[in-house]
N, C-alpha and C positions, 0 to 999 in steps of 0.2 A: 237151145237154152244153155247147153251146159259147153260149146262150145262159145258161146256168147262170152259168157262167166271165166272160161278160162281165157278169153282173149282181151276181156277188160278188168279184171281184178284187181288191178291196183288203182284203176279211174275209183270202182265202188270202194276197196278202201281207206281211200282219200276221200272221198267222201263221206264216208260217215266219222271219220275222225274230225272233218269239217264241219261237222252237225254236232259231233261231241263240245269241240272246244266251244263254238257259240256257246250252245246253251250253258255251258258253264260260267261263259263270260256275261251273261246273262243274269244268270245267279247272283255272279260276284257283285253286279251292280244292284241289284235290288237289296240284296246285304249292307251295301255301304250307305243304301239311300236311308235304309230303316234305322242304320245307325246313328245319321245324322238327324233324324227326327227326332230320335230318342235325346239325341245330347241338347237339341234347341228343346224340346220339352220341359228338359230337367233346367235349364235357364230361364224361360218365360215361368213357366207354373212349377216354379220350388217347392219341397214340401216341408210345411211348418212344422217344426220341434218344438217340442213341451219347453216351457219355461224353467230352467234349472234355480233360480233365483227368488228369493221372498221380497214380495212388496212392500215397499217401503212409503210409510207418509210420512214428508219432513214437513207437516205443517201440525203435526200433532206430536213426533217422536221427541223424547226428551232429551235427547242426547244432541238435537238440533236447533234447538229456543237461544235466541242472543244470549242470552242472559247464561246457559253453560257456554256458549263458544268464549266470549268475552270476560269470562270472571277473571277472579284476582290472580289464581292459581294456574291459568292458561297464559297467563303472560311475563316476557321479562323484562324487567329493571332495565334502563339504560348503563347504570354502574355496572352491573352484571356481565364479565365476560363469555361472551359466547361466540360462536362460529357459525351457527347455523340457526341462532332466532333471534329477533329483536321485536320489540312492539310494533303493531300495525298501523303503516303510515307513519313510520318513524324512522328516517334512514340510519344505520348501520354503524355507528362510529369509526371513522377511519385515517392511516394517518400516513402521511410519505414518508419514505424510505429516505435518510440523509445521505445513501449511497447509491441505489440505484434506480431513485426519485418513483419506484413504485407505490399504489396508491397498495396497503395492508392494512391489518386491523388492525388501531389502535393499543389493543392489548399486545399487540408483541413490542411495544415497547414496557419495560416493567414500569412500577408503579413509584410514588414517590419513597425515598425511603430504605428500597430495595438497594441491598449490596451487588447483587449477580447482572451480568448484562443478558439482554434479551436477545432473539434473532429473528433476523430479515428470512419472513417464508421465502423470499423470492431470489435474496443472492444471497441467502446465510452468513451475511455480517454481523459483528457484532451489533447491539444497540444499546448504548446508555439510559439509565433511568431517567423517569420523567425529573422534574428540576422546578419547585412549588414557586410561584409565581404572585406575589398579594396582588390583592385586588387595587389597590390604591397607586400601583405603581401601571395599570394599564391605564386609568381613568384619565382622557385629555389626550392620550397619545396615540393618535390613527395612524391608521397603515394602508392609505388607499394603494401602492404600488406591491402592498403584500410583499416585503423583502423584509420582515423582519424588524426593520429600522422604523421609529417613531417620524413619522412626517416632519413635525416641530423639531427634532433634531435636525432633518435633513435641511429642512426651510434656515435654521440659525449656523448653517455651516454650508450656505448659498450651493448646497446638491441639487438638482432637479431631479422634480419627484416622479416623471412619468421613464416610464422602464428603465430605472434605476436598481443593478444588481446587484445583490450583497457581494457578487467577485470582483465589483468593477474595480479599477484603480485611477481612479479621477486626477491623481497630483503624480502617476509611473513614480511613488517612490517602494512598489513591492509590498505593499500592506494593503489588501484589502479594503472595502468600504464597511465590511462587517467588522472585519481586524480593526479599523479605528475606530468602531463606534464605540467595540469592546473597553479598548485603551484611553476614550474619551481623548484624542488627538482629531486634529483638523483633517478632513480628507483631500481638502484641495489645496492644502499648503504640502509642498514636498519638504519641507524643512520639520513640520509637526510629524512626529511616526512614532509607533513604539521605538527602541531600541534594536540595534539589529542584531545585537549579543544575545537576543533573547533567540533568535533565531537559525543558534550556531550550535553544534553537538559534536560529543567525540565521535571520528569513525572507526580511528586505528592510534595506537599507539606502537613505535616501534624502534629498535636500537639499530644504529647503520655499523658496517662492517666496511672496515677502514681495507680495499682490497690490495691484498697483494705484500701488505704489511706484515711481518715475522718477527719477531724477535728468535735468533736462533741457537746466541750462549752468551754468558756473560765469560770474560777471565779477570777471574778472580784471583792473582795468584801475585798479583802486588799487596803490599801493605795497606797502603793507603785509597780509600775508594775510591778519593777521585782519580787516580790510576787504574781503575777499575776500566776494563774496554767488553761494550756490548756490539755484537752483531747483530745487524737485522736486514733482513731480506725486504728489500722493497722494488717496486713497478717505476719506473722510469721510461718512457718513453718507447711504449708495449712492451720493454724488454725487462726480465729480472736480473738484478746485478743485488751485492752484497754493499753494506756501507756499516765503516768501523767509526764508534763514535766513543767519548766520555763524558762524562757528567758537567755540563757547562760549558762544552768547548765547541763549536761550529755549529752545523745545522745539518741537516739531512732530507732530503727531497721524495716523494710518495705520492705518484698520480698530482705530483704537480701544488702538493702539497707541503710545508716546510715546518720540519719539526724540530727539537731539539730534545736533548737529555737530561731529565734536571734532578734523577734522582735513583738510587740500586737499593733496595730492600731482600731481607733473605724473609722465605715464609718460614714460620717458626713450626711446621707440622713435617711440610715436605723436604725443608731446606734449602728448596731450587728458588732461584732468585727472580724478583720483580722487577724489572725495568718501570720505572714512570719517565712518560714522556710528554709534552704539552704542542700545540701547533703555537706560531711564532705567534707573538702579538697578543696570545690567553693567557694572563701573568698567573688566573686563578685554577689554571686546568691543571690536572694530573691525569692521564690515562695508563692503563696499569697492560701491561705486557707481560706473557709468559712461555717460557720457551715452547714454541711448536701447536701455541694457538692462537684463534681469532682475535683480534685486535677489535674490540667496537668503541666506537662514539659514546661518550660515557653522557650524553646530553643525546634523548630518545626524540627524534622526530616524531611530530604529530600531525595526523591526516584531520581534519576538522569538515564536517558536514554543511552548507551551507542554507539550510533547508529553504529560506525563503523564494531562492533563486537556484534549488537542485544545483550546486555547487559542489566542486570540493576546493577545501584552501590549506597547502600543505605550509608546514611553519616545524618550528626548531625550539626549545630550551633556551630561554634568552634572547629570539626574536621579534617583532613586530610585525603584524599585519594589520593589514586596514580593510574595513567597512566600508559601504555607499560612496558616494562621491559626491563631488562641489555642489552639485545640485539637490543633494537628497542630505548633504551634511555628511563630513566624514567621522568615522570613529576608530580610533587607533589604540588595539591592544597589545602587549607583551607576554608571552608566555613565561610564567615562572617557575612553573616542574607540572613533569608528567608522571605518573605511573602505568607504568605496561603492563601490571596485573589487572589492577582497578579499573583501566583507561579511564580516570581521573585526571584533569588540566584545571592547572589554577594558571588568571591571566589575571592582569592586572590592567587599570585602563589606560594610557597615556596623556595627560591634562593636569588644570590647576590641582586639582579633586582627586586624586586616583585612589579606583574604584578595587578592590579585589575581588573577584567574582569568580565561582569552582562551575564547571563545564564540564557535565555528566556525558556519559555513551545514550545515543539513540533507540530509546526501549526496542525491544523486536520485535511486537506490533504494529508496530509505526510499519507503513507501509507505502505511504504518499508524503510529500511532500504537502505543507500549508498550504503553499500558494506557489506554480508554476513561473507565473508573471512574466513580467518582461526581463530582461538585465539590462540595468544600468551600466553607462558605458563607463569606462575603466575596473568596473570586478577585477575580480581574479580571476586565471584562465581553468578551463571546466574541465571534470571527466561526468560520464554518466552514472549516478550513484539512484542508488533505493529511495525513491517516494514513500512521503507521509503524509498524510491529514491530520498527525496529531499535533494541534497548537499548544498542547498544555507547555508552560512555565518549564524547563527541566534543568535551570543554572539558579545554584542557589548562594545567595552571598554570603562571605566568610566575616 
């Protein structure tokens, strides 16, 4: 036996380490089986929890009877602004957005009356106050195309009323169909339109510098002044050269420009003398000259906005420009002074009638232009300038 034992001892303990792990693995599974009886148990047959809640009957509780749900003091006004109640079965008062056509509550626009503008939850623009409306002036005048515009006006100004937009421009003379109805002009006549002055704003006001121009000394050292000889440095033909002149005698040339001498002033402060000099042909100009400065255009160029047609139109002190064209009618103004502080333009109109009319700067809200439109062919030629939506009036006559 006991050499038996020492000659197979490791067959027997391999073997019972093979009877160890069974049974253990044996365990393991009847462990895992009990487990999962336990877990299907607790699913099929849950066990009931006491109720944590008081019973309620709402066919007897007070606080449940139509009659409190519904009284006076559960409910609001339609007049009543609110955000989060209105009466039941009652939709919501609400109202578009003139700028980013969303649908808001009515109350963010303010009320009649009100001085302050309201604002858009949605693209926080501004919003104008409401604007009281009598009753007698709706009465008769439908709006099946919903543009705003009374049918009966559309029908007696031969518009057609099926999608007809208040942007359209039915007569391409740059004025809306809303902008005419405003204006009471015809929308399919291109010759009927507001004015296109009403449509024009300052942008710039500014004085030009005469380049290259000097005045460098006068000599003073004759008697008499028209003996008097001034130097001035001017541009020629890209190049600088000097030109000796006197008071009334020849002419003198500056980027191609041709001046003359017509006048020597001494300043009663400094004592250094004033050349005045006129371009040929301006019998009424004086431009004042001083040794060793800028020489400007005593007549300020004006930049002008053109808003109907996001334009710009540049014009001059004593110029003319023109409006619309043969189609849309033209209108021809004159500038008759700027100021570069105010930027302030008074124009005047050119016709039997002439009109004087002052041509204020574009407030700095403005933001868009009225109306994009088309351009009429012969405008004036464009740069890209600041849009507005604002149509109000902004020239007001003198």
């Amino acid at each position: 036996m006991k050499k038996f034992l020492l000659a197979h001892y490791e067959k027997i303990i391999l073997a019972v380490l093979l009877i160890v792990f069974t049974a253990l693995l044996y365990y393991q599974l009847v462990f895992i089986q009990q487990a999962q009886n336990k877990y299907v148990d607790a699913k099929v047959n849950p066990v009931q929890k006491p109720s944590d809640y008081e019973s309620i009957d709402f066919s007897t509780g007070p606080k449940y009877k139509m009659e409190t749900i519904f009284s006076d003091w559960n409910t609001v006004e339609l007049d009543v602004a609110s955000a989060t109640r209105t009466q039941m079965m009652t939709p919501y008062p609400m109202a578009e957005c003139v700028y980013c056509h969303t649908l808001i509550p009515a109350s963010a626009y303010p009320a009649v009356g009100e001085t302050k503008n309201g604002k858009c939850p949605a693209c926080g623009k501004a919003l104008a106050p409401r604007v009281k409306v009598e009753t007698d002036e709706l009465l008769g005048k439908a709006d099946l195309n919903a543009n705003s515009i009374p049918d009966d006006w559309e029908k007696e100004m031969n518009v057609g009323l099926e999608y007809t937009s208040p942007e359209s421009d039915e007569d391409s003379d740059g004025f809306t169909l809303a902008q005419e109805y405003k204006a009471k002009t015809n929308p399919v006549d291109p010759l009927s339109h507001p004015k296109y002055i009403t449509q024009v704003f300052v942008s710039a006001v500014s004085r030009t510098r005469f380049t290259g121009l000097e005045l460098v000394s006068v000599d003073r050292s004759k008697s008499e002044k028209k003996d008097w000889q001034a130097t001035f440095n001017v541009v020629r033909n890209n190049k600088k050269r000097s030109e000796f002149v006197r008071i009334g005698v020849g002419t003198f040339k500056n980027n191609n420009v041709d001046f003359t001498l017509v006048d020597i002033d001494i300043d009663e402060k400094t004592q250094e003398p004033i050349a005045y000099i006129q371009r040929v042909g301006r019998l009424d100009e004086r431009i004042a000259c001083r040794q060793k400065q800028t020489v400007y255009d005593p007549e300020p160029r004006v930049r002008f906005l053109y808003q109907l047609f996001n334009r710009t139109i540049t014009s001059s002190v004593g110029a003319t420009f023109k409006l619309g064209t043969e189609k849309t009618g033209e209108e021809a103004y004159k500038v008759i002074s700027a100021d570069p502080t105010t930027k302030e333009v008074v124009v005047e109109s050119v016709g039997e009638t002439p009109e004087t009319i002052k041509i204020l700067p574009l407030p700095k809200e403005s933001a868009e232009p009225t109306n994009p439109g088309s351009i009429p062919p012969g405008s004036p030629p464009t740069t890209k300038t600041t849009k507005s939506k604002n149509d109000s009036p902004f020239l007001k006559r003198q």
